[in-house]
N, C-alpha and C positions, 0 to 999 in steps of 0.2 A: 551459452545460448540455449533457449528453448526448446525441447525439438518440438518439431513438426507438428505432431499429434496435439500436444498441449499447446501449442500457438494457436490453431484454429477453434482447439475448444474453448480457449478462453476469449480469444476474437469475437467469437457469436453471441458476446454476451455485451459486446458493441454495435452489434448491427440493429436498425431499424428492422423490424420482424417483416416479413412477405406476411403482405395481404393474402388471404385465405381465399380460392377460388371462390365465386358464387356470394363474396360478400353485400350487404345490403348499404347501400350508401345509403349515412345517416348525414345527409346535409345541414340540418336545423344544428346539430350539433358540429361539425367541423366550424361552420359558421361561426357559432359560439365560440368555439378554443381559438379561431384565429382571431377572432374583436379583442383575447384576453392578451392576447399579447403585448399589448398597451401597457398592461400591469407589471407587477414581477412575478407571480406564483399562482399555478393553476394546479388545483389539487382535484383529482378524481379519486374517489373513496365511495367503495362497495363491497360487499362478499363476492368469492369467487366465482368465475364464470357468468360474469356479468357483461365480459366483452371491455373490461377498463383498456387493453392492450393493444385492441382491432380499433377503436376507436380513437387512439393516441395514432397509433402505427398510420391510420387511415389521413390523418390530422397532417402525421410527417409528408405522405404520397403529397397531398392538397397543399401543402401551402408555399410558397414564394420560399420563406425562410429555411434556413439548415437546421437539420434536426443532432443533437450529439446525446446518443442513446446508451443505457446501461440498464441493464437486465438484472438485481438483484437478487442474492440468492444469503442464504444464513451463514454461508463463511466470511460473508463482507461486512461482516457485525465489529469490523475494527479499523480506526479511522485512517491507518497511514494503507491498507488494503483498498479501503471505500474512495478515502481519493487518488489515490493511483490510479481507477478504474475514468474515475468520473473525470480526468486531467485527460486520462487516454481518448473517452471518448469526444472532450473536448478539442485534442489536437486533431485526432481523423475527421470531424466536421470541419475544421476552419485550419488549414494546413499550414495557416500563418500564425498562427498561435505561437508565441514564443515556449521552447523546452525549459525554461526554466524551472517552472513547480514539477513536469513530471523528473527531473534531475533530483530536485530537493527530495524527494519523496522517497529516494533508492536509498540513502541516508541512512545510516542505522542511529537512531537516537535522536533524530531530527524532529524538531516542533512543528506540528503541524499548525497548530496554534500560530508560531512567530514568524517560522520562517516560509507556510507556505502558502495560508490559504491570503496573506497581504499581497503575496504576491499575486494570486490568481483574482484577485477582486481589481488589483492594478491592472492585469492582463485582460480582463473580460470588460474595462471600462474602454479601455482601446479598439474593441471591436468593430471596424466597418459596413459590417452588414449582419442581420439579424440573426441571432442565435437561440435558439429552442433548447434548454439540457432536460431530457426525460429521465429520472428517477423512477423507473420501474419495481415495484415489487417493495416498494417503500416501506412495506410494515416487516421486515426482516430486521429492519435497524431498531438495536434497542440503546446503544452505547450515547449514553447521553452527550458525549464529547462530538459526537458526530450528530448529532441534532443543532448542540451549539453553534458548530460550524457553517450549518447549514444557514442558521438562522445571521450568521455575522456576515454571511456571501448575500445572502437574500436583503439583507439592510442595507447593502452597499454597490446593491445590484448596479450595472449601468443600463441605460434606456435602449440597446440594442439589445441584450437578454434575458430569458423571462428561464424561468424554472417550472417545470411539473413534474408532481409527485402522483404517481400510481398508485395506491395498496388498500388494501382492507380493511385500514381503517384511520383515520386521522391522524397524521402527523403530530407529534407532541411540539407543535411551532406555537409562535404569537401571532394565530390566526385571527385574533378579535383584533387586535391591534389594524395586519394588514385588511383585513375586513372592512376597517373601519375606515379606514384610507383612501379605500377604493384598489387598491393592489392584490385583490385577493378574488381568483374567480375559480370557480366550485361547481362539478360533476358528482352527483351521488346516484346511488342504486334507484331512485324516482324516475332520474333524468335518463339512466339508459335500459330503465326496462322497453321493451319492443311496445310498439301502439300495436292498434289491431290493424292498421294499412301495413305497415313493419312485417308484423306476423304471418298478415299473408302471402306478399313479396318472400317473404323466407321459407315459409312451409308450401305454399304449390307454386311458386317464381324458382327458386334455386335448386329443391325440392322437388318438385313435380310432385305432387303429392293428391293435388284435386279433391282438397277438402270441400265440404259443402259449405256454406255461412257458420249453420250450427255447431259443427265439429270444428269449425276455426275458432267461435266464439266456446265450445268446451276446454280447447286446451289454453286460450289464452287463459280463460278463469284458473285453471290447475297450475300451470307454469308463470301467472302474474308476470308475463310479459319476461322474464327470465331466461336468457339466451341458450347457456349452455341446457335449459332445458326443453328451449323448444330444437337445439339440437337432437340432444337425446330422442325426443318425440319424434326426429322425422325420420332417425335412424331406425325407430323401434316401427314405425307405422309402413316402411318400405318396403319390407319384404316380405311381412304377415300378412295371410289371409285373413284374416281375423279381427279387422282393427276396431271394432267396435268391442269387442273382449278388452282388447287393448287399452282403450280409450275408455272403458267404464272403470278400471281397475286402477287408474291414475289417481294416486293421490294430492292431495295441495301439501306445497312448500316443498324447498327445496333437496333436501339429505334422503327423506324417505319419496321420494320422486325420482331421485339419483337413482336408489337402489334400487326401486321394482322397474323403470325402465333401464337400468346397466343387464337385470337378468329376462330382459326381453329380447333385448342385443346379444348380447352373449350367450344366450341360447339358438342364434340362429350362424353364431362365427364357428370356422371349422374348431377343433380344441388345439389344431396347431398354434392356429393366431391367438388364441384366449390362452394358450398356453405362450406364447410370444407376449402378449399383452405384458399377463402380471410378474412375468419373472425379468423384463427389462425394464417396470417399473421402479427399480432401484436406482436405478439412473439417471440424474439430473439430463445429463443430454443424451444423444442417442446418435450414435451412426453406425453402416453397416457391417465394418470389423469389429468395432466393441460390441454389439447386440450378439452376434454370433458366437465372438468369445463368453457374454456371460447365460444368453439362452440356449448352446452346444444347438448350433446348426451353422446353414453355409449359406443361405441366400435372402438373408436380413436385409439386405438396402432396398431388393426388388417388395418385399413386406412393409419395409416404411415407405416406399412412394405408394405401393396400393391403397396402404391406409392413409396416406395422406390424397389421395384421390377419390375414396370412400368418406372423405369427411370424415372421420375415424379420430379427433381430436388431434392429430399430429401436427403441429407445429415446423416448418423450415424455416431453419436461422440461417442456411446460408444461399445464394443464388447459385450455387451447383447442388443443392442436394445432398449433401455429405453431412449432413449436420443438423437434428432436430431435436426437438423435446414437445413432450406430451405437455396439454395444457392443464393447469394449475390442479383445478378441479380431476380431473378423469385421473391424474395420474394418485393424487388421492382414493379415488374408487378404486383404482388397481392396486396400491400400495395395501389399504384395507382386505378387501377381499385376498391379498395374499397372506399377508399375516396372520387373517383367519383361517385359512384352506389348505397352507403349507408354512406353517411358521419356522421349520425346521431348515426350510430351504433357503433364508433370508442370507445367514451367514456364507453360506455355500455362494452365492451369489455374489456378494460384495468381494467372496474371495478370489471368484474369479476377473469380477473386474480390477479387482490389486493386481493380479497377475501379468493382464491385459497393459494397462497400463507400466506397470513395472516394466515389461518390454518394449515399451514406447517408448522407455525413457521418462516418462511424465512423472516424475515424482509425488507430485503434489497428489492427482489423481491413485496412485498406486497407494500412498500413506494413510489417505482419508477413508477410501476403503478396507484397506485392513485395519483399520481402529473400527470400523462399522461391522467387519465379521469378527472382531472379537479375537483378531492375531496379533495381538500384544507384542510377543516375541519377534513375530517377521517386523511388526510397526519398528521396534525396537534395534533390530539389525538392521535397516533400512536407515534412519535417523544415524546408526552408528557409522555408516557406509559413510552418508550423505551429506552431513551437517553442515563442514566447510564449503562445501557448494553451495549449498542452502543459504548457508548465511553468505557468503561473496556473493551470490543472485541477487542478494535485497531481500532474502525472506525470512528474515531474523524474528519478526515477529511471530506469524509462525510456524518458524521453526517452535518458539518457546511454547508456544499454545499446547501443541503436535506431540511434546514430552510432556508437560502438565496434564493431557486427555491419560498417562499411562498409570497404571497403576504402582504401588510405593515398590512393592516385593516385586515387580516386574523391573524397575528402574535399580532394585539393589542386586539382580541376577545379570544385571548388563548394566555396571557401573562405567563403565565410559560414556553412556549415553549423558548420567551425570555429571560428569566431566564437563561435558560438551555444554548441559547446559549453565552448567557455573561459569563456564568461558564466554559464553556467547553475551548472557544479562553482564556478566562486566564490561565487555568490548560495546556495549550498548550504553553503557551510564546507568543501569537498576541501581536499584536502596541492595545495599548489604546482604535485608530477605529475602531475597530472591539469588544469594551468593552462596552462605555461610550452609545453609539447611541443604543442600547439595554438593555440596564440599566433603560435608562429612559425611555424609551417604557414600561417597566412594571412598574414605577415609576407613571405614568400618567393613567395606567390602575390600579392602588392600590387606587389613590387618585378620581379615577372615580366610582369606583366601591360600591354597596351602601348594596351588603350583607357583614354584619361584620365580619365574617369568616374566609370570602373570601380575602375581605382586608385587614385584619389583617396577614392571611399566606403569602401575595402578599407583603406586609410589608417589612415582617419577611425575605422574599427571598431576597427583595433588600437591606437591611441590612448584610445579610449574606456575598452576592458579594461585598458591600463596604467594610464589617471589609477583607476580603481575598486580595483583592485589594493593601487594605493599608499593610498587612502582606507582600504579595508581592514590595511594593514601601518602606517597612524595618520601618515603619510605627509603632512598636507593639503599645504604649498607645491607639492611635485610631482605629486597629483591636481590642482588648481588649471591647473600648468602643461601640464600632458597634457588635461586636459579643452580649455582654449582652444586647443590646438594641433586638436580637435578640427573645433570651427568653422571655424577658421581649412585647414584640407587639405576640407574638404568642396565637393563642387561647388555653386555658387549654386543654388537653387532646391530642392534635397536636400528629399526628405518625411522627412528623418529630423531636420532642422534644431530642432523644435520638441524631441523625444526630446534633442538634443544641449543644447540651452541648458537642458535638463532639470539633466541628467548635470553641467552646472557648477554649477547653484547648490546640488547637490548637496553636490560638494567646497567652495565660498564659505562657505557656511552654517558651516564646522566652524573656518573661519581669522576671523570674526569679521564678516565681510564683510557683513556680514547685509542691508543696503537693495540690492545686484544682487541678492543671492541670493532675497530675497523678488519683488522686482520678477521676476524670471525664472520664479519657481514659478508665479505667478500668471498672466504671460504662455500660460505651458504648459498651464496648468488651463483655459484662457479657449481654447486652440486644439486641444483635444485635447477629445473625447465620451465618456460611459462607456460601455466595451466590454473590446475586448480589450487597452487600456494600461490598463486600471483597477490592477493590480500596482504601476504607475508612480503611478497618481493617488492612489492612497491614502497613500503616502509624502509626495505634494508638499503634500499637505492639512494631513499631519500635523507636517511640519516648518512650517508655515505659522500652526498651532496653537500649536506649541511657543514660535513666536515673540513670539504675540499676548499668551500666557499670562506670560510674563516680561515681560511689558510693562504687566504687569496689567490687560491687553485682556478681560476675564476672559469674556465675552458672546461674543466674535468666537473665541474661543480653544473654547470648546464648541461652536459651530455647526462649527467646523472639525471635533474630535473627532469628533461625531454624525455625519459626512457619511462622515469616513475611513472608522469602524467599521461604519458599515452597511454599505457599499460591499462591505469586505474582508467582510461575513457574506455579502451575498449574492451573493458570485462562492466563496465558499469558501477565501477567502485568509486568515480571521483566524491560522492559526497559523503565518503566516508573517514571517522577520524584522522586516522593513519594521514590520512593528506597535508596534513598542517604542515605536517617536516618539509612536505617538498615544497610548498609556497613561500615557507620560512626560506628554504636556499637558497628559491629563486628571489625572493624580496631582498638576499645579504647581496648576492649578485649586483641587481639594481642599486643597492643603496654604493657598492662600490665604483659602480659608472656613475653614480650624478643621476640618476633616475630616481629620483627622491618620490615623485607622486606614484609613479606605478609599484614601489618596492610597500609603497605605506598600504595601498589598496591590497596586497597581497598578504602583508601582514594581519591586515583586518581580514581577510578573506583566513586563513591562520587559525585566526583565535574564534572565529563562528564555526570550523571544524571542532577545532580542538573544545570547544564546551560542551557539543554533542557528546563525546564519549565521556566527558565528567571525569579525565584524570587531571590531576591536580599538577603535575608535573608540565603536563601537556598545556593546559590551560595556560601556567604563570610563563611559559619557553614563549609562546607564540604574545603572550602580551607585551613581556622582557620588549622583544623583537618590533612591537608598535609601538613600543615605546620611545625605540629607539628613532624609529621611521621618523615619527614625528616633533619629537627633537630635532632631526634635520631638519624637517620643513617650518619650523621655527615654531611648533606649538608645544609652546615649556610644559601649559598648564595640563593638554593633554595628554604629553608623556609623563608628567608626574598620577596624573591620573593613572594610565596604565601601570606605572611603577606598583602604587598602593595598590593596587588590585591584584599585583601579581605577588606582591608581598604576604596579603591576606589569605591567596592560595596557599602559601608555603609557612605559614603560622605554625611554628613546632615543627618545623621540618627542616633538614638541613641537606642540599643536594649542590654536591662542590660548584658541578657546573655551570648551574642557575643563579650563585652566589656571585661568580664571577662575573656573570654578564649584567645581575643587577647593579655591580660596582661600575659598569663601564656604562649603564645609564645615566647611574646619578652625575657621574662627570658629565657627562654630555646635555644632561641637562641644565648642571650649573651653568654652560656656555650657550646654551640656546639663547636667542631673542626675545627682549619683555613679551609675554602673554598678552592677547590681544583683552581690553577691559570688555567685561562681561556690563552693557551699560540697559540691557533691560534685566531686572529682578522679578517680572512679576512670575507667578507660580506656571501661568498658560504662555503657550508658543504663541510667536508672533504670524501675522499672516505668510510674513515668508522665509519664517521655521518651518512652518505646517508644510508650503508646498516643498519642501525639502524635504522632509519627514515621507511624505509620502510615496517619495522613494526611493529612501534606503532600503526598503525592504528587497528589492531588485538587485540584480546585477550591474549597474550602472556605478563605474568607479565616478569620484568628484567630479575630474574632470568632466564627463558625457551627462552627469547630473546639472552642472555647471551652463552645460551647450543646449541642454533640453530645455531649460529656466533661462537661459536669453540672460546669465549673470557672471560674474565674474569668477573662476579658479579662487581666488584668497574670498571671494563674499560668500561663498556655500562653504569654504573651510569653517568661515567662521559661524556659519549658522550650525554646524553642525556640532563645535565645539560647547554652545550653548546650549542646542538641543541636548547632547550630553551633562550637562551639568544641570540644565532644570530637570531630564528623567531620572540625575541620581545615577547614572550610567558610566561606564568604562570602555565604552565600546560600541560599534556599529548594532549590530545583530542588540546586546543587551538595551537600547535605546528604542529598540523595532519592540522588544517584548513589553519594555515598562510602558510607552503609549497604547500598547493595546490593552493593559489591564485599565490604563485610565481612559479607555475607549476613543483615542485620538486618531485612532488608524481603524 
């Protein structure tokens, strides 16, 4: 679980922002954003400090509709993070939102492309009352996978959701397209510059400022109607005696405007606060134990509410106060002016808020900052601490990012980190390159290394990733032989000893081996507690399952299932590979009662884990396994389908116990019932393939598919038997990805 500290911080980055005391309702414009609703996408696009935010934010207070808000920032530049945020802030506006996509999303290896964002275009076409999603800070994103995405939810938007994007500068979408349609309605920096009725409402209404005409019409000329600089200006004209000094010395446009009125302000704040200002400038957000941890003082929160009552750019993200950040622009002028004034101080800063955080527990926050002071080493011992949490969390990706930001000779003085990430890109499905080129990096630091120990665990680890490797490439003799070489280089006593007899009966299990392999699972389950190996425990449950279940243990084979899958629900692990085993036991379960439909939905449920992680072994077990399903349920041609596909997995491969149970398909398929005749050929689904189609991507087994379509149990089997054979497919989930390349879904 989260703690504390990082739940909230990262919450605030879902909350609709608090209206700014003393704002000026800009009605012509709310007006406007609610008529756009009509459409799908309303893009506001300005330079900073143009008020894109208070205007959105002001749009959420005003209208009828729920707003699901997400606050952008440069770590969200990757698409399985981007939508996680954007699913989360979708479920906290409409609490009926089904959990499906943000489930899929925990998934290490999961497509966001296949398996999620169909889902969430299905989910948001079901909407009952209107929904607003705000994309704040939109120009942070440059990952063109996540543009694409954007633009595939946006095309298939439904009539109760509309989308807006925030940022600085135009979305790289098919704006002339929706433009052209009418779908497309547009805020730029014209539309929210301040009028001169605007400007005075601001500078002597909220202000009190008691400009004359002429001195309202000098600064609107200077600041062109420009918000955060007619802030600036009424900050600067409040307290001086002088403002005609003031007011002649104003330059036009915005940067050099910034800067001579930021040192008109800041020459009148005490240098406590100027000295609070730029040194918690480092800080994405702000509250009053972290400001004090990284500005060394004690009464920081009583400083953010003043300044946030001083108009002082402060932003509140939460309705108690505990939680803000500076706005876009100013914290810019403070970031600047520190780097020029105290450069020296920057690292010192970031390292105390790694500290700050590191005591919170917040990882994320602790990591990102020590890579920002430039503590490689601490980044590096942290990640070594951390990483099996990390990746059990769901944050595998990055994790991997997190070690690629370190430098080489950094990752070769702490070759575990390497380790970790050669394990984690495999347990993920990566290309090779992202395997082999950190393999040997701890391989060269094993064989450098001169305490015995040390290199012998170091060994031990790259032994480990080569016998899993080869498990993966369907390998079993030489995982088998790399796994005991395991044991065997390890130093006596090793706390990793239990983890290692893991790892064999891992590979055992697959060559037929099955009484060490169980005896060893068991051992491991018996010496290990639920926590932070539960990733591990849920596997050893589930192969443990598998076992009992073929044995027609069928009692002992569901207390296993039951134990696996709660585990993996409540650590947040269900959509991760490792799960296939246990669906598979419970699928052998079912198929042994006569529960032919729910055993087949589980096997498919199976082999959409098992492709995630891209083992090969894993892949052709769980198809074997629908193969077989479906054979019972009298679909020959489909389990011959799963057969070859599970065959093609294991091409050049020879693994005893995969062999076996392909032998006991093919029989079972020779005895299945004629295949139903496939009597449309043409290349396109028929009108009621299509409404099939469009929702497999769901959790909806046949049956509940069947009930939603008002059709029959055998007439969706058999649409889906042909849906698979016109996409060239073997399988649910691989039917979901081939219509999306040919844009069906």
């Amino acid at each position: 679980m989260a703690p504390e500290s990082e739940f909230v911080a990262v919450r605030t980055k879902l909350l609709v922002p608090e209206l700014r005391r003393g704002l000026i309702a800009r009605r012509e414009l709310i007006a406007s954003l609610e008529e756009s609703r009509v459409g799908r996408l309303t893009i506001v696009s300005a330079p900073t400090g143009f008020g894109k935010t208070s205007v959105l934010a002001a749009w959420a207070a005003a209208s009828p509709a729920r707003f699901a808000w997400v606050s952008l920032d440069d770590a969200d530049d990757e698409p399985t993070r981007f939508w996680s945020y954007v699913v989360a802030a979708i479920e906290s506006a409409a609490p009926e939102f089904p959990g499906t996509a943000a489930r899929r999303l925990r998934g290490p290896g999961v497509s966001v492309a296949d398996e999620v964002l169909p889902v969430l275009v299905n989910q948001l076409a079901r909407l009952t009352q209107p929904l607003v999603v705000v994309l704040d800070d939109y120009h942070c994103v440059s990952n063109p996978a996540i543009h694409a995405g954007v633009s595939y939810v946006l095309d298939r938007l439904g009539r109760d959701a509309h989308v807006a994007l925030a940022g600085q500068t135009d979305p790289p979408l098919a704006l002339g397209r929706l433009r052209g349609g009418g779908a497309l309605h547009e805020l730029r920096a014209e539309h929210l510059r301040f009028s001169d009725e605007e400007t005075a409402a601001l500078l002597n209404g909220t202000h009190r400022l008691r400009l004359a005409p002429d001195q309202l019409a000098g600064v609107q000329h200077r600041t062109e109607g420009w918000v955060a600089g007619l802030n600036l200006v009424a900050l600067s004209l409040r307290d001086t005696g002088d403002r005609g000094r003031v007011m002649a010395g104003m330059p036009v446009g915005d940067r050099f405007l910034t800067d001579y009125l930021w040192d008109e302000v800041a020459g009148r704040l005490t240098p406590e606060t100027r000295e609070f200002l730029t040194r918690t400038s480092v800080l994405e957000r702000l509250s009053g134990p972290l400001c004090d941890a990284v500005a060394g003082r004690e009464n920081s929160a009583a400083t953010l509410a003043e300044l946030e009552r001083g108009n002082l750019f402060v932003v509140p993200l939460d309705a108690e106060r505990r939680w803000y950040r500076y706005q876009h622009f100013f914290r810019a002028t403070l970031l600047r002016r520190l780097e020029h004034d105290a450069p020296g101080e920057l690292e010192d800063l970031h390292r105390r808020a790694s500290s700050w955080f590191s005591e919170q527990g917040d990882l994320r926050g602790a990591i990102e900052h020590a890579l920002r002071a430039g503590d490689v080493d601490v980044t590096a011992d942290l990640l070594r601490q951390s990483w099996l949490e990390l990746y059990s969390n769901g944050q595998g990706i990055e994790l991997l990012g997190w070690i690629d930001r370190l430098p080489r000779e950094t990752l070769a003085e702490h070759p575990e980190v390497a380790l970790a990430r050669a394990g984690v890109a495999r347990a993920m499905g990566r290309s090779l390159d992202e395997f082999e080129p950190w393999l040997e990096l701890a391989e060269r630091a094993a064989a450098a290394e001169r305490d015995d120990p040390r290199r012998r665990d170091l060994a031990a680890g790259v032994a480990r990733q080569r016998a899993m490797l080869a498990l993966m490439h369907a390998q079993a003799g030489e995982a088998v032989r790399q796994a005991r070489l395991v044991i065997d280089v390890r130093p006596d006593g090793s706390h990793e000893a239990p983890s290692d007899s893991y790892f064999l009966a891992v590979c055992l299990i697959w060559t037929g081996a099955s009484g060490e392999a169980e005896r060893r699972l068991r051992e491991y389950l018996d010496a290990t507690v639920p926590g932070e190996l539960d990733v591990r425990r849920v596997f050893a449950m589930a192969l443990l399952a598998e076992a009992h279940a073929r044995r027609g243990e069928l009692e002992a084979a569901e207390r296993l299932v039951h134990a696996s899958r709660a585990t993996s629900e409540a650590r947040g692990l269900d959509e991760h590979p490792p799960n296939e085993m246990a669906f598979v036991a419970e699928g052998i379960v079912l198929l042994a009662r006569g529960d032919i439909e729910r055993a087949e939905a589980r096997f498919e449920r199976a082999a959409t884990l098992s492709r995630r992680g891209r083992d090969r072994i894993e892949i052709a077990h769980a198809l074997l396994w629908l193969g077989r399903g479906r054979a019972r349920a009298g679909d020959a041609d489909g389990a011959a389908d799963a057969l070859h596909a599970a065959q093609a997995q294991l091409r050049g491969a020879r693994v005893p116990s995969l062999v076996t149970l392909a032998r006991e398909l093919e029989h079972e398929i020779g005895e299945a019932p004629a295949a139903i005749p496939d009597s449309d050929a043409a290349p396109l689904l028929s009108a009621a393939e299509q409404r099939v189609l469009e929702l497999l991507p769901t959790d909806l087994t046949y049956r509940e598919i069947a009930d939603r379509l008002y059709l029959s149990l055998n007439t969706v089997r058999t649409h889906g038997q042909r849906i698979r054979r016109k996409l060239g497919a073997s399988t649910r989930d691989e039917a979901v990805s081939a219509a999306r390349r040919l844009d069906l879904l």
